[in-house]
C-alpha positions, 0 to 999 in steps of 0.5 A: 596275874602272876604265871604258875611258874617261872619261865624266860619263854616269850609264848608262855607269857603271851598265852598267858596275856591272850587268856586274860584278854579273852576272858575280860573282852567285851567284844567292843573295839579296843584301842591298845593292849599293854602286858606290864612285866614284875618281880623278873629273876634271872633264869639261871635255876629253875624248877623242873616241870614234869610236863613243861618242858623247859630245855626244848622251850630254852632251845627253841627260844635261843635259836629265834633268837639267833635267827633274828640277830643274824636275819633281823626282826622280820625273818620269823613272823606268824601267818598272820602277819601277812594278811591285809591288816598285818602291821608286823612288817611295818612296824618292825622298821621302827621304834616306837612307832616312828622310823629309825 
């Protein structure tokens, strides 16, 4: 599924994959997901959206990302991350899926 619009936003293409999970679930136990990214441009131009707000979401995006270059990967995490089947912290010591 292609976005509507271009965008260098993580949350953007994580809604986008949650809303096509949601609609393809079968309510079984699923194993693994995957999101595949193609047809990447640089970010340098962009079209202006009325309602999107892309410099507040550059802005947000830019400061995360310091936050985690300068605290590490485990500095921001979601709520969620903290219940008893969070894995976020533990896999954030690794690389795929392995100890550095």
């Amino acid at each position: 599924m292609k976005l509507d619009t271009a965008t260098d936003y993580g949350l953007d293409i994580y809604h986008k994959a949650l809303n096509i999970f949601a609609d393809n679930w079968d309510h079984e136990p699923v194993c693994g997901v995957s999101v595949t990214l193609s047809d990447l441009q640089p970010m340098s131009s962009y079209q202006l959206d009325l309602f999107g707000r892309v410099e507040q979401k550059k802005k947000l995006s830019t400061a995360v990302d310091a936050i985690y270059n300068k605290y590490g990967k485990t500095a921001l995490l979601h709520g969620s991350s903290l219940l008893l089947g969070g894995k976020w912290i533990n896999r954030a010591g690794k690389i795929g899926g392995h100890y550095k």
